[in-house]
C-alpha positions in Angstrom: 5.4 14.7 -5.0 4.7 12.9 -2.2 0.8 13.1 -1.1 -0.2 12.3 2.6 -3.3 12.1 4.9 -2.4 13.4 8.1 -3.6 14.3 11.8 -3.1 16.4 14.4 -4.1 16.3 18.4 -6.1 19.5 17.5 -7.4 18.6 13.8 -9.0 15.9 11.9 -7.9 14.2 8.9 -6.6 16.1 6.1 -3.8 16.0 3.1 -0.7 17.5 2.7 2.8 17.5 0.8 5.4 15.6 2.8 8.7 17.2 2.0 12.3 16.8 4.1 11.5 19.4 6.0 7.9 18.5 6.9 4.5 19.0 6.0 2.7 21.5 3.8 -0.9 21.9 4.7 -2.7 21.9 1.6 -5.9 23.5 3.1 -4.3 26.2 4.6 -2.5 27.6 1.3 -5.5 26.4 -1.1 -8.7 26.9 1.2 -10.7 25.7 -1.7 -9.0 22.5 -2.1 -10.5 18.9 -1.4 -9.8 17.6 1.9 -9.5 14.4 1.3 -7.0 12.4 -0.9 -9.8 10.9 -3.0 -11.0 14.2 -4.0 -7.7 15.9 -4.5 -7.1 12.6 -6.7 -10.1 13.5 -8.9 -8.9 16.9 -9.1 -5.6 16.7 -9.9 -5.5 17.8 -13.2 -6.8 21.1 -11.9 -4.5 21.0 -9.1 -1.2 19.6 -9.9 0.6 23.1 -11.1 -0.6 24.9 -7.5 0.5 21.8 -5.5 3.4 21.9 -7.5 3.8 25.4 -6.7 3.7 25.1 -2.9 6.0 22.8 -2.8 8.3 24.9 -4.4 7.6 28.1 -3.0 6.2 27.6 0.7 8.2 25.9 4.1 6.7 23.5 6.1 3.4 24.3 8.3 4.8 22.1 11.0 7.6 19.1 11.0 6.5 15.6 10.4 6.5 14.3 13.8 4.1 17.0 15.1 1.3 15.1 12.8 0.2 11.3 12.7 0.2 9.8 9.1 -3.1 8.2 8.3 -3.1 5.7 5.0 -2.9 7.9 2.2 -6.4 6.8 1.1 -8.1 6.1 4.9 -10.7 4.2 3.0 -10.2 2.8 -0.3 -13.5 2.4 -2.3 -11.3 -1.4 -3.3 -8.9 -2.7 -2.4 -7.4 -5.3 -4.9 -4.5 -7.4 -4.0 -2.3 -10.5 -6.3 -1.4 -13.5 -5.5 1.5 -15.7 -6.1 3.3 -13.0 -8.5 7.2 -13.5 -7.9 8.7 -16.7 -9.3 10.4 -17.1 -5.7 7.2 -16.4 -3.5 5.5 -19.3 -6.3 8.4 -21.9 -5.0 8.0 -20.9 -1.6 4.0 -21.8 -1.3 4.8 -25.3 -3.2 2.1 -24.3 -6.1 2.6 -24.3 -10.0 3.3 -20.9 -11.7 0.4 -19.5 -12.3 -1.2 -19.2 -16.0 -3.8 -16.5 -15.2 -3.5 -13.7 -12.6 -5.1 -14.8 -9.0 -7.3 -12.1 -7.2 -8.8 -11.8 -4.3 -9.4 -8.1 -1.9 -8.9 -7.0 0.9 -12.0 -5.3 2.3 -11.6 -1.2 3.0 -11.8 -1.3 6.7 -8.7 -3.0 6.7 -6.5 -0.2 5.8 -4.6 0.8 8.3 -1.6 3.5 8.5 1.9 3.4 7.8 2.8 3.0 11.3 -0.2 2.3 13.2 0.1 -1.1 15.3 -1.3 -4.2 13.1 -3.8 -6.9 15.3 -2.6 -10.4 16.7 -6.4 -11.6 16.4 -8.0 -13.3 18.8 -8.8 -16.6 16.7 -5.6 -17.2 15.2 -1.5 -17.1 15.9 -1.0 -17.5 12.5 -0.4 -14.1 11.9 2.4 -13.4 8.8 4.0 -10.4 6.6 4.2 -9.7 2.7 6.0 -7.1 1.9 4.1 -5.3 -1.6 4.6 -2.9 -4.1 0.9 -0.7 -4.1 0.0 1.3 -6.7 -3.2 4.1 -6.5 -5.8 4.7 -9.1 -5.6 8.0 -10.8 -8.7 7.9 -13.0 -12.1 6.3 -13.2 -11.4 3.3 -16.1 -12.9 0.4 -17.9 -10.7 -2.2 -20.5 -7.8 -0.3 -20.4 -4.9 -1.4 -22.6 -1.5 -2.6 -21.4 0.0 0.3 -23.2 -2.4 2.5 -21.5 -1.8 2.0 -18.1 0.3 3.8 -17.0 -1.9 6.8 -17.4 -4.4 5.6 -14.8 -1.6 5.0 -11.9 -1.9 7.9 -10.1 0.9 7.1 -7.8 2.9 4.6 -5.4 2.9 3.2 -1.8 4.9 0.7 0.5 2.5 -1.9 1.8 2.2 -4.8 3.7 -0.7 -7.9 2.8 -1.0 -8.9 6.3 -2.5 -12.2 6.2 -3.9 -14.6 8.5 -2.4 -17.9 7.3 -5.2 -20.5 9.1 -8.4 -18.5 8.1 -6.9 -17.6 4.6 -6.2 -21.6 3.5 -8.9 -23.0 5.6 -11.3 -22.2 2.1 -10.0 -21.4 -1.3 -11.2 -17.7 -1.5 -8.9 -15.9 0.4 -11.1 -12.7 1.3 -11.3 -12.9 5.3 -8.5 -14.9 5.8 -6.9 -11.7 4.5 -9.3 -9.1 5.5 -9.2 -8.5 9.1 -9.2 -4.7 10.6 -5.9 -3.4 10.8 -4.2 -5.8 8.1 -3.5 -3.5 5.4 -1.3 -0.8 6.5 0.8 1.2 3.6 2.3 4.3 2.6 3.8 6.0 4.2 2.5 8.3 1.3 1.4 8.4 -2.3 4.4 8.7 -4.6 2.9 10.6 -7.9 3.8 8.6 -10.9 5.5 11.9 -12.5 8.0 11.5 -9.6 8.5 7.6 -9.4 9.0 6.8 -13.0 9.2 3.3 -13.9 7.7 1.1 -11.1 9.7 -2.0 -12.1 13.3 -1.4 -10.8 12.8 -1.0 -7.4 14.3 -2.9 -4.4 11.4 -4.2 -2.3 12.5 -5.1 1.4 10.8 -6.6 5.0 12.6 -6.8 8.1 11.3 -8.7 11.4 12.6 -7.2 14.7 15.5 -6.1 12.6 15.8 -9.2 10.7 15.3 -9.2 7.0 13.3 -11.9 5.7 12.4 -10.4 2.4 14.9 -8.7 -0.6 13.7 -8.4 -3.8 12.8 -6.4 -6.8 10.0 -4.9 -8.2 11.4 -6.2 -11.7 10.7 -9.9 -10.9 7.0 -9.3 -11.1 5.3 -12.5 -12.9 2.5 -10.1 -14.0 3.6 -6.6 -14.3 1.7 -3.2 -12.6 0.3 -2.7 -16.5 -0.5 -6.1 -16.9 -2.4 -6.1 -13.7 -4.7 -3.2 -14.4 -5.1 -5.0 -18.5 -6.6 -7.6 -16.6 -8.5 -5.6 -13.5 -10.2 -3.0 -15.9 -12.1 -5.9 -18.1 -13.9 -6.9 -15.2 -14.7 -4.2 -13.0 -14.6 -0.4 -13.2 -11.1 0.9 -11.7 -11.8 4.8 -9.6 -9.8 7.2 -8.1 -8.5 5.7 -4.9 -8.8 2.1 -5.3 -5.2 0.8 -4.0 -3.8 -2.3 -5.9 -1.4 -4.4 -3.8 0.7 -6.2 -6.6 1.8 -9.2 -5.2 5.1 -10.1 -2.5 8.7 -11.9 -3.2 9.7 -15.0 -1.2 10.6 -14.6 2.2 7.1 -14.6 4.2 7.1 -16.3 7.6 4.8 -19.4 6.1 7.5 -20.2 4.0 9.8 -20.6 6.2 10.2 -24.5 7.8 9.4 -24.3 10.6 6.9 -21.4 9.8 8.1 -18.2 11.4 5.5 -16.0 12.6 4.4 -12.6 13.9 4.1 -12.8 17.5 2.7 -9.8 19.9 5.5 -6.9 20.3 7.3 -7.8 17.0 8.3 -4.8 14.4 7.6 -5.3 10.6 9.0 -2.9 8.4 8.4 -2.8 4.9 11.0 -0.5 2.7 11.2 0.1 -1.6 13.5 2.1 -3.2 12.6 5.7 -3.8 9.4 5.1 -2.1 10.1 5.1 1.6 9.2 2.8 4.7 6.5 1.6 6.6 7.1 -0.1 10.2 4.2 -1.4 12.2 4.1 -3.3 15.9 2.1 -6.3 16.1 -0.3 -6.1 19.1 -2.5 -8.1 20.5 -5.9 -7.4 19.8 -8.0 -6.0 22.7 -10.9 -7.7 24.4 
């Protein structure tokens, strides 16, 4: 199933079922339903069969492009993002392979949607792509086993760990540098993990103006989705909603010598295999 938030010129946000021929309105066919994706995430076990019903069953309400696709989650109580996880990406940076997983977040007013424009800030015009596999917490969770996890994943996005090269390396925690509004656009919906299946065979991709600068696969992971939340859920208390970027391939404009980065007007999209495509503008951000 795949889950979206969604607006129209005459509603506020709300979720829905994206399917090919366009959007089921959940509140319309289940009045009683949450109307937000972190509710309908805690309630899924009481929902799934009726959501799997409707998609089944009912046409669409309206066809995607009538409607504007929030992030799934608009704002994630965390959001968690990896560092230096493929072998190529490790190379690229000029850093040893690391022994221990390296964390840092990305505040929750940086999400941003799936195709919603992305800021060239003001301070900096060292603006750059990662292309990442995201994965959704399903339930709330605390030292949760390798074996475990993929019981808490409720589901999958396309994302991209916009980054802001200068104030990201100008400290060794990388939180602002990484954190500014509009740098964490994915989607362009929640893949349920029932659908997706294994996480770790899936082409990862990011193009530039048409350009691809990024082609990998999910299976070159150093640290894998499960190991990720083995590690996350002995420190901190995982919940419904909380979006886990797992880490980007080689390929990101920093690595490239001469550096090649975003510049106002460019296009990056982001594409995985049976997940689907995000594509955002890089604007410059308003004074």
């Amino acid at each position: 199933m795949r889950l979206i938030t969604f607006k129209t010129r005459t509603t506020q946000p709300r979720v829905g079922i994206a399917i090919s021929e366009g959007i089921i309105d959940i509140s319309l066919h289940l009045p009683d339903a949450p109307r937000t994706m972190i509710g309908l995430i805690e309630a899924w076990p009481e929902l799934k069969a009726s959501l799997q019903k409707l998609t089944h069953e009912c046409g669409p309400d309206m066809p995607l492009d009538a409607a504007t696709l929030s992030a799934p989650v608009p704002r994630p109580g965390k959001i968690m993002a990896m560092g230096l996880n493929y072998a190529d990406h490790v190379e690229e940076s000029g850093l040893a392979r690391p022994e221990h997983q390296m964390w840092f977040s990305k505040v929750s007013s940086a999400a941003n949607g799936p195709f919603a424009p992305i800021e060239l800030p003001q301070v900096s015009n060292q603006l750059d792509y990662e292309a990442e596999l995201a994965f959704v917490i399903g339930k709330r969770c605390r030292h949760v086993s390798r074996e475990d996890a993929a019981q808490v994943i409720f589901g999958y996005c396309a994302a991209n760990d916009v980054s802001v090269r200068d104030w990201q390396l100008r400290t060794s925690q990388f939180v602002v540098g990484k954190s500014f509004d509009t740098h964490a656009p994915f989607g362009p919906w929640i893949v349920t993990a029932d659908e997706l299946g294994d996480p770790h065979r899936l082409g990862i991709r990011c193009f530039v103006n048409g350009e691809k600068r990024q082609d990998s696969n999910t299976r070159h992971l150093i640290f894998d989705c499960y190991d990720q939340i083995a590690y996350l859920s002995q420190a901190m208390t995982l919940e419904p909603g909380d979006v886990i970027l797992t880490g980007t391939p080689g390929g990101v404009g920093f690595g490239f010598k001469p550096p090649r980065l975003l510049a106002a007007g460019d296009v990056v999209r982001i594409e995985i295999d049976r997940i689907g495509a995000i594509e955002n503008t890089v604007v410059a951000e308003s004074r």
